[in-house]
C-alpha positions as a LaTeX table, in Angstrom:
\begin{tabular}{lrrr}
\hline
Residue & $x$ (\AA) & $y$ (\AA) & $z$ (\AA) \\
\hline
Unk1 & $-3.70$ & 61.38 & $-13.54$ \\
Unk2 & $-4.00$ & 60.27 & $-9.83$ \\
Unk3 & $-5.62$ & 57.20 & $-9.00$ \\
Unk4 & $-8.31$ & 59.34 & $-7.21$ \\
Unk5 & $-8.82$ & 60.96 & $-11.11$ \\
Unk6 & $-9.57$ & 57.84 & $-12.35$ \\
Unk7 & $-11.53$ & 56.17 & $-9.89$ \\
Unk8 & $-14.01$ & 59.54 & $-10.25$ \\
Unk9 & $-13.88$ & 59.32 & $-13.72$ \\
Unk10 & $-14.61$ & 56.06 & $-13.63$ \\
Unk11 & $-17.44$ & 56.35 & $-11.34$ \\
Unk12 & $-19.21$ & 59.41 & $-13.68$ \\
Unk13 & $-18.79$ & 58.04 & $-16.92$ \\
Unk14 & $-18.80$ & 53.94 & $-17.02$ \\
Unk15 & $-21.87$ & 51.93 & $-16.16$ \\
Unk16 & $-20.69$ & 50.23 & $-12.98$ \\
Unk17 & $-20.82$ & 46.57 & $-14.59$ \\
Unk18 & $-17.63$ & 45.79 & $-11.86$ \\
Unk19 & $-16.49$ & 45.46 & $-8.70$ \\
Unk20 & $-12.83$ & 46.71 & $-8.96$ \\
Unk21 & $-9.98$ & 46.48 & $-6.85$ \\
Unk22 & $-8.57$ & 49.67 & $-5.26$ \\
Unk23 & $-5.51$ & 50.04 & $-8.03$ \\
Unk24 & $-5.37$ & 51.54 & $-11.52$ \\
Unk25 & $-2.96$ & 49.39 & $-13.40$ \\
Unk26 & $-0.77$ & 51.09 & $-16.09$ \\
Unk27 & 2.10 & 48.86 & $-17.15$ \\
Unk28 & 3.62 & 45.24 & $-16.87$ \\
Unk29 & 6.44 & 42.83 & $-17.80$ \\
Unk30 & 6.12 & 39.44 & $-16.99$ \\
Unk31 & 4.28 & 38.37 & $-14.11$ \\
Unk32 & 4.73 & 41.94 & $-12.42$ \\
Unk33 & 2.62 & 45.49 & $-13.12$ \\
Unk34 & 2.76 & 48.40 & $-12.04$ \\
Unk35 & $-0.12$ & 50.99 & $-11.10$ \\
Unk36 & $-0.22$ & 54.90 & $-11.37$ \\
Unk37 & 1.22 & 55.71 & $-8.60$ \\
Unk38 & 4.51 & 53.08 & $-9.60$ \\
Unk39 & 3.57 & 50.29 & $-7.08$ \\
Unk40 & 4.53 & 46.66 & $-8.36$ \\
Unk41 & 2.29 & 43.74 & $-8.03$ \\
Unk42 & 2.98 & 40.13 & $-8.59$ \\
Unk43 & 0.06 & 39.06 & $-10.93$ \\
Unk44 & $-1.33$ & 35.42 & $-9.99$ \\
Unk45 & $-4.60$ & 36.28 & $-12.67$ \\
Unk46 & $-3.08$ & 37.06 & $-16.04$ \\
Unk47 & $-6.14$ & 39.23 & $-16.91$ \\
Unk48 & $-8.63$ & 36.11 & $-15.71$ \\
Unk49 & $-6.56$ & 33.64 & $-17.77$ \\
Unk50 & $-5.81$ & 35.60 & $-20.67$ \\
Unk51 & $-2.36$ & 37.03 & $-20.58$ \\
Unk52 & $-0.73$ & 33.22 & $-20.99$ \\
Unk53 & 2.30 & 34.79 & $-21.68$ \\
Unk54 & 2.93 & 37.43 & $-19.20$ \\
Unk55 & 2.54 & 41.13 & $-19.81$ \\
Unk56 & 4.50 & 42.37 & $-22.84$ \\
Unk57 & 6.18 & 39.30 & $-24.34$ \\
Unk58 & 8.90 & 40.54 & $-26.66$ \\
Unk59 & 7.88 & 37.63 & $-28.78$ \\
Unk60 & 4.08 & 38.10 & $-28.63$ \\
Unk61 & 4.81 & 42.52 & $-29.12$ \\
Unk62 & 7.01 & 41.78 & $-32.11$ \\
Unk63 & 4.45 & 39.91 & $-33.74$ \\
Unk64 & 1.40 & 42.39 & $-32.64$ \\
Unk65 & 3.32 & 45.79 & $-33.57$ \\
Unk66 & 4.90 & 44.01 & $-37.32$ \\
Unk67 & 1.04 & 42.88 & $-37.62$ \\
Unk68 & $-0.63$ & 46.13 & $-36.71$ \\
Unk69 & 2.36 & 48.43 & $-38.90$ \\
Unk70 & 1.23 & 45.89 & $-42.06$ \\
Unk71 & $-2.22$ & 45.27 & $-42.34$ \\
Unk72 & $-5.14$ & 45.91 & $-39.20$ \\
Unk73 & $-8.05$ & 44.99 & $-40.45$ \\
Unk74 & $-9.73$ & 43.09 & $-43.20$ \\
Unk75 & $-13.35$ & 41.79 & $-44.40$ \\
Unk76 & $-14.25$ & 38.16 & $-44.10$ \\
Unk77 & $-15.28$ & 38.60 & $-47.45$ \\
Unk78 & $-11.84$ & 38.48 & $-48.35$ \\
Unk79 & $-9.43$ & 35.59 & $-47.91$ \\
Unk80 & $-6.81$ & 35.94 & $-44.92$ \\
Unk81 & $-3.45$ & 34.02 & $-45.05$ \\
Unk82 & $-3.41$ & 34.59 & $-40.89$ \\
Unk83 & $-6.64$ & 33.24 & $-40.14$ \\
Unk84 & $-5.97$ & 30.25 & $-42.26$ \\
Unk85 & $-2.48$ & 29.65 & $-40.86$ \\
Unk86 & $-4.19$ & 30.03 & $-37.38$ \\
Unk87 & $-6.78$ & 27.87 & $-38.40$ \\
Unk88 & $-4.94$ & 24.64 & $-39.37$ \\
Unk89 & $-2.84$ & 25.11 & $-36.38$ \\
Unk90 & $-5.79$ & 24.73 & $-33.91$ \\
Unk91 & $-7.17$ & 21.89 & $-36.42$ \\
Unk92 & $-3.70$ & 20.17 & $-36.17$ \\
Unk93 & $-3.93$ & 20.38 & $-32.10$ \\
Unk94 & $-6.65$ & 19.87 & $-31.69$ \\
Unk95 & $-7.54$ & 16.77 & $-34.10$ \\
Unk96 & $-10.22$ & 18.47 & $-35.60$ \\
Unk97 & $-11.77$ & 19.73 & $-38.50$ \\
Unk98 & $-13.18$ & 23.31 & $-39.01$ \\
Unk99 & $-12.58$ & 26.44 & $-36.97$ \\
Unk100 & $-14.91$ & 29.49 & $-37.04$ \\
Unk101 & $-12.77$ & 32.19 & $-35.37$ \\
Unk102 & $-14.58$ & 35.36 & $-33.35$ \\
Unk103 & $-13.93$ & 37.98 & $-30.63$ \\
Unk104 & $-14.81$ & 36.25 & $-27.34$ \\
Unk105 & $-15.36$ & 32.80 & $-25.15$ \\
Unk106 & $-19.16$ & 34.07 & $-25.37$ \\
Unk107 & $-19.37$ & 34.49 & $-28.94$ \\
Unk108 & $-16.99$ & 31.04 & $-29.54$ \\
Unk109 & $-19.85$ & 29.43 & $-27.15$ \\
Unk110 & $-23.06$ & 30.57 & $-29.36$ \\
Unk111 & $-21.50$ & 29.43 & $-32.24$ \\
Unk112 & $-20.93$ & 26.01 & $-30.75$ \\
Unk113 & $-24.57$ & 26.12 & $-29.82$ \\
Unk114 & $-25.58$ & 26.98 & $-33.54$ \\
Unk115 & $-24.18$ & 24.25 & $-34.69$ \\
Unk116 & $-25.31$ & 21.91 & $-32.46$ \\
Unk117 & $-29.07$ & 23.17 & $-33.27$ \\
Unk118 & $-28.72$ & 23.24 & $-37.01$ \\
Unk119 & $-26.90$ & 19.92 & $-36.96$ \\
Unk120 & $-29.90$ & 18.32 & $-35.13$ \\
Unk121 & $-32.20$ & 20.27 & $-37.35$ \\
Unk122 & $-30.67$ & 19.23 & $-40.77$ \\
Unk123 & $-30.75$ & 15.50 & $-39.92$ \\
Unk124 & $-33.76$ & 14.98 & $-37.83$ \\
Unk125 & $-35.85$ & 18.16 & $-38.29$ \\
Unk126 & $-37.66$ & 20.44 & $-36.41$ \\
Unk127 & $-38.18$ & 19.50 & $-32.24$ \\
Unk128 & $-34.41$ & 18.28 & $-31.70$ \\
Unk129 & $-33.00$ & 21.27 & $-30.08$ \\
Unk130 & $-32.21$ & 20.92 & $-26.01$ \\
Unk131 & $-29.26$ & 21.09 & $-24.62$ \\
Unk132 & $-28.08$ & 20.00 & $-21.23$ \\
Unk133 & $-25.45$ & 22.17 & $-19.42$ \\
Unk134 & $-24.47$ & 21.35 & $-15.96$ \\
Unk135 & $-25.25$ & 22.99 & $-12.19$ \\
Unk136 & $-22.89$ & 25.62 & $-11.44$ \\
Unk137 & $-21.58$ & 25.96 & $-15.22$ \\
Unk138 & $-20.73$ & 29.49 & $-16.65$ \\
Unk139 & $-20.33$ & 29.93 & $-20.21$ \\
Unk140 & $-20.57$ & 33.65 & $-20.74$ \\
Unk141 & $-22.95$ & 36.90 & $-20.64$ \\
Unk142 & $-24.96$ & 37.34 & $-24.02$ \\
Unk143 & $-28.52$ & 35.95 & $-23.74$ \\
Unk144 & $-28.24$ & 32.53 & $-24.44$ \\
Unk145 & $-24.89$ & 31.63 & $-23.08$ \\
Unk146 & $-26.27$ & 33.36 & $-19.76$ \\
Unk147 & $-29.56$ & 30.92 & $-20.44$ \\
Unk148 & $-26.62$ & 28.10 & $-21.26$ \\
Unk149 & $-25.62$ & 28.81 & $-17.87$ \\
Unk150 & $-26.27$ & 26.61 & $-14.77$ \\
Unk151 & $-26.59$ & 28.95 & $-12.24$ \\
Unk152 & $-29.90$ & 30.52 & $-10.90$ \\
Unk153 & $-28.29$ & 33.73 & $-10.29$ \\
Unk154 & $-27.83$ & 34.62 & $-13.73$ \\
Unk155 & $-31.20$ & 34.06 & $-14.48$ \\
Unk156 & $-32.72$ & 37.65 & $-13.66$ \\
Unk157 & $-33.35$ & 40.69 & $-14.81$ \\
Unk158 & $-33.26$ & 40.32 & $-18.45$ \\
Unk159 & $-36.42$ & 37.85 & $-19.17$ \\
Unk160 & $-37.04$ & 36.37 & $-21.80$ \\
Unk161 & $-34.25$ & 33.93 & $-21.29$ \\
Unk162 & $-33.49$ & 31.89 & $-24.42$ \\
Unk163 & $-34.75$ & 28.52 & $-24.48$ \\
Unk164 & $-34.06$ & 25.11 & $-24.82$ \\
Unk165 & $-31.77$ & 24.42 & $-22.18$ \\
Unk166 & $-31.70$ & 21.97 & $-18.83$ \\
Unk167 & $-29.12$ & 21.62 & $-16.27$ \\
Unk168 & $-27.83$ & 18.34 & $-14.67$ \\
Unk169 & $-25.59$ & 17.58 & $-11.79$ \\
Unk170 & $-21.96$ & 17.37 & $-12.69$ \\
Unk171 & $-20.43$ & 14.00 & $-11.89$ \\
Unk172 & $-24.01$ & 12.88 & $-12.12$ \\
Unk173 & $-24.16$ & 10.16 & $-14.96$ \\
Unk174 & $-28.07$ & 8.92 & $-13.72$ \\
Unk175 & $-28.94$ & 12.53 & $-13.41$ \\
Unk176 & $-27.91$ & 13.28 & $-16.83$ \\
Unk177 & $-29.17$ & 10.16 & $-18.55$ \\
Unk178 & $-32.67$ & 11.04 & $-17.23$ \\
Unk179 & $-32.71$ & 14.14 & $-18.83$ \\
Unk180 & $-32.07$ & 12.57 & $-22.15$ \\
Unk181 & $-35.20$ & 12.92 & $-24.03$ \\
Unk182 & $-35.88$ & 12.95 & $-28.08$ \\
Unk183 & $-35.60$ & 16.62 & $-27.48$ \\
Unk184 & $-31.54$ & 16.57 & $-27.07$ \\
Unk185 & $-29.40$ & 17.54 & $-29.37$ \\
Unk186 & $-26.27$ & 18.37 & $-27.36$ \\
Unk187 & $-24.55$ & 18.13 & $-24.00$ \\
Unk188 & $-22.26$ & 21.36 & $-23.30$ \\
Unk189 & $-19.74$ & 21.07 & $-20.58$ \\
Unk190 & $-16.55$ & 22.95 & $-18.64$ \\
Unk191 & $-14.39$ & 20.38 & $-17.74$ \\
Unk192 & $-13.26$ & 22.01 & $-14.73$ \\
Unk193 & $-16.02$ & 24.68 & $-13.63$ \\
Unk194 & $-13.74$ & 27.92 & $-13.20$ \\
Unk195 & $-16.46$ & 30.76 & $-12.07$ \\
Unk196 & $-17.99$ & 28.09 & $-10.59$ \\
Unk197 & $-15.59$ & 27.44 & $-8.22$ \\
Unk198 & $-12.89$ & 25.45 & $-9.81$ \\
Unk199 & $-14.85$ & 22.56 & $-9.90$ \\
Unk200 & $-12.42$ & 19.28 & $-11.56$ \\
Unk201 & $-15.27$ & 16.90 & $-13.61$ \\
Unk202 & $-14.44$ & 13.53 & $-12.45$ \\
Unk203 & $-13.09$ & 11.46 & $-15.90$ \\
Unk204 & $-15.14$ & 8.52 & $-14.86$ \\
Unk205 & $-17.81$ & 10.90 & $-15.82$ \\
Unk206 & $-16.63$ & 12.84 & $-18.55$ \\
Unk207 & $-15.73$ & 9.35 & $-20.21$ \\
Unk208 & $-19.35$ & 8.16 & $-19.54$ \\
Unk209 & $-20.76$ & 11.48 & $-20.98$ \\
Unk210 & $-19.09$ & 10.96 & $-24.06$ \\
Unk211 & $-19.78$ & 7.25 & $-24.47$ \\
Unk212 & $-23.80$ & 8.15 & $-24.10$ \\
Unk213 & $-23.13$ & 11.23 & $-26.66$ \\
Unk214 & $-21.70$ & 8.94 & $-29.39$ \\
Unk215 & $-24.60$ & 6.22 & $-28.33$ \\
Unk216 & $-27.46$ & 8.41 & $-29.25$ \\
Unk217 & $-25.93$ & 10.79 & $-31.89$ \\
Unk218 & $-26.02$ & 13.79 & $-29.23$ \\
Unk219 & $-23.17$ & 16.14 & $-29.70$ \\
Unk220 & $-19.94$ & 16.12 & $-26.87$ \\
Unk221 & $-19.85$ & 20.62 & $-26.91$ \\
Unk222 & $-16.89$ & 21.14 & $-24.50$ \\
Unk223 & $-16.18$ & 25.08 & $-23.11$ \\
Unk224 & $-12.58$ & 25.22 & $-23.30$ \\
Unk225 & $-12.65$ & 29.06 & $-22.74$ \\
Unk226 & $-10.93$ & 29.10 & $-19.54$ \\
Unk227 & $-9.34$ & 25.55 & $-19.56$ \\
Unk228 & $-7.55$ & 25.98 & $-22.73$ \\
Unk229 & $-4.62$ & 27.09 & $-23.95$ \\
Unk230 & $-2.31$ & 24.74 & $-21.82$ \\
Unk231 & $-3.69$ & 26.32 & $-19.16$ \\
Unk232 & $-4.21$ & 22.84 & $-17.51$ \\
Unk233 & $-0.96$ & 20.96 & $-18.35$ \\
Unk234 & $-2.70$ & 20.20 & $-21.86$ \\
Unk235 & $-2.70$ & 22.42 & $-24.58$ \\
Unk236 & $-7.06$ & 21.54 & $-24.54$ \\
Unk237 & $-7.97$ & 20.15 & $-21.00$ \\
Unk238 & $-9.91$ & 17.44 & $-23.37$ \\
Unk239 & $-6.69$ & 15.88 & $-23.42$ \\
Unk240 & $-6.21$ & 15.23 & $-20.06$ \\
Unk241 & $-9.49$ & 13.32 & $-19.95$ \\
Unk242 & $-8.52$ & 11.12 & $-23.19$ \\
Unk243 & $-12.17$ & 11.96 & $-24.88$ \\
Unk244 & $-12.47$ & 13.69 & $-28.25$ \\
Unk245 & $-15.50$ & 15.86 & $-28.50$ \\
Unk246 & $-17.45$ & 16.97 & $-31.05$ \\
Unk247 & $-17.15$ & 20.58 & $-30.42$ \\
Unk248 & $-14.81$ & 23.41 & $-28.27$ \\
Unk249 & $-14.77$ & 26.34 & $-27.86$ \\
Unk250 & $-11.73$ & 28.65 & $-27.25$ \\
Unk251 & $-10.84$ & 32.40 & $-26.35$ \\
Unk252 & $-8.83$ & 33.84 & $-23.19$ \\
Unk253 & $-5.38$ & 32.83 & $-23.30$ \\
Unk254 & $-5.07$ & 32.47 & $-27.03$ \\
Unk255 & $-4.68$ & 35.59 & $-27.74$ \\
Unk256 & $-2.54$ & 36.80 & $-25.13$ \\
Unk257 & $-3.98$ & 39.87 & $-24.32$ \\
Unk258 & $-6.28$ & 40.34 & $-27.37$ \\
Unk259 & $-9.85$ & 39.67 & $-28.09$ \\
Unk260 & $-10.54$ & 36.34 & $-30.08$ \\
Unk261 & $-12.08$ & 33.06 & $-30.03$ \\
Unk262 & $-12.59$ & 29.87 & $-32.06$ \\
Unk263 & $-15.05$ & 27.68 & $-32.67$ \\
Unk264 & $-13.22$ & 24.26 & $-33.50$ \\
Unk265 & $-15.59$ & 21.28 & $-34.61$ \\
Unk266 & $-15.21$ & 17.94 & $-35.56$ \\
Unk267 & $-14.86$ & 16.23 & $-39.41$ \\
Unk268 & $-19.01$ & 15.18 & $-39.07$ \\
Unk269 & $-19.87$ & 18.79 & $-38.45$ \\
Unk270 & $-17.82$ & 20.22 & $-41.19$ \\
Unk271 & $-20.31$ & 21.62 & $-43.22$ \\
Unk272 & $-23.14$ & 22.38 & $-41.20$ \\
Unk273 & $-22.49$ & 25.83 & $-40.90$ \\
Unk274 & $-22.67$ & 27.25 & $-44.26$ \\
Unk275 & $-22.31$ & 30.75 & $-46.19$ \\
Unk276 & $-24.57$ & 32.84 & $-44.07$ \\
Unk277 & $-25.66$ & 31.08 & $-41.44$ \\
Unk278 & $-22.93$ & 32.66 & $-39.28$ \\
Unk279 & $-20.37$ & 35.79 & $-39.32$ \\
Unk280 & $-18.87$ & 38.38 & $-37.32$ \\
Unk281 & $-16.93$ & 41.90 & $-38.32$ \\
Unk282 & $-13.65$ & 41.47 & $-36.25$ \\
Unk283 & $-13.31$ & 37.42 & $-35.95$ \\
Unk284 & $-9.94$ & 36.46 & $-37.19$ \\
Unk285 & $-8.69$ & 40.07 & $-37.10$ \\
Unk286 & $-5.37$ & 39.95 & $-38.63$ \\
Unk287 & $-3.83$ & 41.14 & $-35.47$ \\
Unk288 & $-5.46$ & 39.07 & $-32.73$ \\
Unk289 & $-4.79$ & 35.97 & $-35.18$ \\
Unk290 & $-0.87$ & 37.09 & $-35.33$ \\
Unk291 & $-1.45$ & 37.34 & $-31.72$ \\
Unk292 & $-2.72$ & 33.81 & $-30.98$ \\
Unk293 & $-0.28$ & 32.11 & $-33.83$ \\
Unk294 & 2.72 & 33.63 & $-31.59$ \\
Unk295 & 1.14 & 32.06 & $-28.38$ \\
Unk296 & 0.39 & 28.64 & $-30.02$ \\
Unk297 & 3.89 & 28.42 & $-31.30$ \\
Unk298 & 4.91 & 28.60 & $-27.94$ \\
Unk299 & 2.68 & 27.24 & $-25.17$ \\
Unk300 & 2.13 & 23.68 & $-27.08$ \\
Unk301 & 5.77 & 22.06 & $-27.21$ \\
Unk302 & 6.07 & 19.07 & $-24.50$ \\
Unk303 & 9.02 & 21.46 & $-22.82$ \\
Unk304 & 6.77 & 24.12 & $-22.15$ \\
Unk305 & 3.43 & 21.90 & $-20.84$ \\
Unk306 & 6.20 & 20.02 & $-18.73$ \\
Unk307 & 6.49 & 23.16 & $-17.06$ \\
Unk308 & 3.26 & 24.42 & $-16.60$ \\
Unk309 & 2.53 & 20.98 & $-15.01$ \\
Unk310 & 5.92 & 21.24 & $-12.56$ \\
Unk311 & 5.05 & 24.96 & $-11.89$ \\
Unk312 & 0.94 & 23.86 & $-10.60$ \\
Unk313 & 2.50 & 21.10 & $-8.39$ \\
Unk314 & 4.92 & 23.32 & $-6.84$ \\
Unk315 & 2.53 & 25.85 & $-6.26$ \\
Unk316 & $-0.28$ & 23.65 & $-4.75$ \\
Unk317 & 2.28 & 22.15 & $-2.54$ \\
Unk318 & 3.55 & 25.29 & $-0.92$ \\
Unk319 & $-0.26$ & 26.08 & $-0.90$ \\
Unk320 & $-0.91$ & 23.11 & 0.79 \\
Unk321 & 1.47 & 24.15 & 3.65 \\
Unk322 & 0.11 & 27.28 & 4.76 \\
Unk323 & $-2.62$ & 28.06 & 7.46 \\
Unk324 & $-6.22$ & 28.85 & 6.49 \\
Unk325 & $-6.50$ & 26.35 & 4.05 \\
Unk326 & $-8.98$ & 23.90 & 3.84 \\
Unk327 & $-8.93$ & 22.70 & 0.18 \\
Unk328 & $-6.70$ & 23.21 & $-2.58$ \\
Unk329 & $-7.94$ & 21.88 & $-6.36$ \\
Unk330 & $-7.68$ & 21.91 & $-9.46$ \\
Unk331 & $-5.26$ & 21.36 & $-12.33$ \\
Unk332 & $-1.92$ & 22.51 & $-13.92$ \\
Unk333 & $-2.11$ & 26.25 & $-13.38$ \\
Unk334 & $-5.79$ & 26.56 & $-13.08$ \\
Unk335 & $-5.93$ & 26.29 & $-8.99$ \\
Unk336 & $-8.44$ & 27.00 & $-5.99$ \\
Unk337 & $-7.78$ & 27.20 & $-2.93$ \\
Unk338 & $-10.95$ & 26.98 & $-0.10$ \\
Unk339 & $-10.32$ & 28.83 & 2.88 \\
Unk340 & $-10.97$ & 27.46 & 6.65 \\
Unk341 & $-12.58$ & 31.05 & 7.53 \\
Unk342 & $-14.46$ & 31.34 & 4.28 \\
Unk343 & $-12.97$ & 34.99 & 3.92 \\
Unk344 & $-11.68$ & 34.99 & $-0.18$ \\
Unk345 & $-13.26$ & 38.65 & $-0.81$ \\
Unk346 & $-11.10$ & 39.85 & 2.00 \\
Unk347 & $-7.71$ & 37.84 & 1.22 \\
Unk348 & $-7.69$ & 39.40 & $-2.14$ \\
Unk349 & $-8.47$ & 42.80 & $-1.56$ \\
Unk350 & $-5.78$ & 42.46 & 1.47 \\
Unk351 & $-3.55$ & 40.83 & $-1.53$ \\
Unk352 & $-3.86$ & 44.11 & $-3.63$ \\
Unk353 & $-2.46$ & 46.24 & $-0.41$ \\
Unk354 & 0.30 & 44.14 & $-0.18$ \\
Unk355 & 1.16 & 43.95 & $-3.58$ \\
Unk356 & $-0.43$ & 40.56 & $-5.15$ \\
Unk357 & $-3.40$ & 40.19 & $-7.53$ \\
Unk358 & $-5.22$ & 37.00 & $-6.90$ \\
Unk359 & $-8.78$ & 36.21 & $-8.22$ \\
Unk360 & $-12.18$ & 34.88 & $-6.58$ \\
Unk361 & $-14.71$ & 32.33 & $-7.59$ \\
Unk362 & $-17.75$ & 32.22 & $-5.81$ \\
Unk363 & $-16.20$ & 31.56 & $-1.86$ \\
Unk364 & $-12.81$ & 30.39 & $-2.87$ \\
Unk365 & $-9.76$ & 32.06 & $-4.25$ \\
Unk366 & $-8.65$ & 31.07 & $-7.65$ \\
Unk367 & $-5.14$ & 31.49 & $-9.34$ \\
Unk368 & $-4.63$ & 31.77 & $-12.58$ \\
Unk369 & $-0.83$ & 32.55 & $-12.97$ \\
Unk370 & 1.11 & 33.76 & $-16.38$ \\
Unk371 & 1.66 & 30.37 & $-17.95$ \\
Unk372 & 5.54 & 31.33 & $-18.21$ \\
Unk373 & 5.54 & 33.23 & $-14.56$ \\
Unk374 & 9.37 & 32.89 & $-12.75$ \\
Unk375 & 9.79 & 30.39 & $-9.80$ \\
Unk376 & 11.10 & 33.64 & $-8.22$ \\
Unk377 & 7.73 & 35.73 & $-8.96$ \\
Unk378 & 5.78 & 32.61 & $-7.67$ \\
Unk379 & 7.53 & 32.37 & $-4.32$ \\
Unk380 & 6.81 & 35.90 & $-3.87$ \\
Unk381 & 3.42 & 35.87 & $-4.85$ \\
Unk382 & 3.30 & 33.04 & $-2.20$ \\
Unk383 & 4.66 & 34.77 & 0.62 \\
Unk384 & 2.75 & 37.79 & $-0.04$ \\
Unk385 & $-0.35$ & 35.38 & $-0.01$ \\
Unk386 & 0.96 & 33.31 & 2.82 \\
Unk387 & 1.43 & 36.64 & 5.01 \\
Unk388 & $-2.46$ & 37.53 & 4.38 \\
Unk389 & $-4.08$ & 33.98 & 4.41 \\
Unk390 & $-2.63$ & 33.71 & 8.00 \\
Unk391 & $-3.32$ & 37.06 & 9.84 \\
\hline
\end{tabular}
């Protein structure tokens, strides 16, 4: 099919949820993929953060395609060898307890607010069921995560909103502690804002946040969606802040290009969720745990994190040096980069003509690169981007 096909097709039987590039993408290795008509791009998005090991890993297709030839799909009535392997992996990174694995960062996120709610509820009853987020915050597109979510745009159309939910200024420790009321169960945080701009949380704060949590018995929830995955030079950003929270949450990257997420809480909130109170069809489906067992046994070794840490500094420097830019943040390989003309819609789509995929978040341009991208695809990428940023 031409790309003209598809766009059409596209346009007459999809609901028109996105804004989409002008590019139908067909194939990949690496940090390169192609479109219909054969036209390579260097990818600086991984899928928004979710390809952490490039496009068809012979490591990560070895262990999808054995998976998928030996068993697809199970119940969770039945007990699964993968999701329990999976499982005590994340447990064993992350310090934790208890995992409740699921299809998405939104899902992971609603099951982190469950808890939170029926924790408060079994010890102190009825009434104890707010939680704060922060301004600017995203944590995903159901209902309540969209309610969870600190930003007045995506609070339209689709009233009622759930309830129970109040926003506070990140880096912000008076604003927050004036919002604490008998009413607050949890505080739910990104520790770097992605869709909201690739916002860093200062670790004064985040270290004062967690200090009032343990104070008052109010649960630490931490949205690791986007962050995690040693996306940040840390397998969980958490770690870079030196806090251990009660709850995070868990999805993009881990599975390397297929849906999951976990739910990963601490030893205290073990057993809160019980038979029934929570479940899903496809969580921990035997491939997308495979998946996410092949990318954890490979993204977490000091070697590896070493290099997503060298590879973000040597990106943000040559970043640093080109014209148009005002501002670069953020951390490992989870960057933004403001622009002096505030034009980031038109770099990228200029990107795509010239063969690089970058990403936007609100006015800025964000990067989120394959975590094992070449030093030779990044310069490219770069002078690709370089060549547009200063037209």
């Amino acid at each position: 099919m031409t790309f003209e096909q598809i766009k059409n097709d596209e346009q007459q039987y999809m609901m028109h949820t996105y804004g989409r590039f002008q590019t139908a993408l067909v194939s990949g290795k690496g940090a390169v993929v192609k479109d219909v008509n054969d036209k390579e791009y260097i990818d600086f998005t991984s899928g928004i953060g979710v390809n952490s090991l490039g496009y068809c890993d012979e490591g990560w297709v070895k262990a999808v395609t054995e998976q998928a030839s030996t068993l697809q799909h199970i119940s969770n009535l039945y007990y699964s060898p993968l999701q329990t392997e999976l499982s005590k992996k994340l447990c064993e990174i992350t310090g934790m307890d208890k995992v409740f694995l699921c299809n998405s960062g939104a899902e992971a996120n609603e099951c982190a607010i469950k808890i939170a709610r029926k924790y408060s509820f079994d010890k102190y009853g009825d009434g104890r069921r707010k939680i704060l987020t922060l301004v600017n915050s995203f944590h995903g597109r159901t209902v309540t995560t969209l309610s969870a979510t600190g930003q007045d745009v995506f609070h339209n159309y689709f009233f009622p909103f759930t309830g129970g939910f109040d926003y506070v200024k990140a880096n912000d420790i008076a604003d927050l502690k004036s919002h604490i009321d008998d009413e607050v169960c949890a505080v739910f945080i990104e520790l770097i804002q992605g869709e909201g701009g690739v916002m860093p949380l200062s670790k004064e704060f985040v270290n004062e946040v967690s200090e009032v949590c343990k104070e008052k018995d109010i649960l630490l929830l931490v949205d690791e969606v986007q962050t995690g995955v040693s996306r940040t030079g840390a397998v969980y950003c958490f770690q870079n802040y030196g806090i251990q929270p009660d709850v995070i949450t868990s999805a993009k990257g881990l599975g390397g290009g297929v849906p999951i997420g976990a739910c990963v809480c601490s030893k205290k909130l073990s057993d809160v969720m019980s038979a029934g109170t929570h479940g899903t069809t496809f969580g921990g489906n035997p491939i997308a745990c495979a998946a996410a067992i092949e990318v954890l046994s490979r993204v977490t070794s000091n070697s590896f994190l070493e290099e997503v840490n060298k590879k973000g500094n040597y990106i943000r420097a040559k970043l640093s040096e080109m014209g148009n830019v005002r501002e670069v943040r953020g951390m490992g390989m989870m960057i933004g980069i403001v622009t002096e003309k505030d034009n980031a819609k038109q770099v990228a789509a200029e990107c795509v003509d010239n063969g690089l995929l970058i990403l936007t978040a609100k006015n800025l341009i964000r990067l989120l690169p394959p975590l094992t991208i070449t030093y030779e695809e990044i310069d490219k990428g770069l002078s690709i981007l370089k060549k547009v940023m200063e037209a």
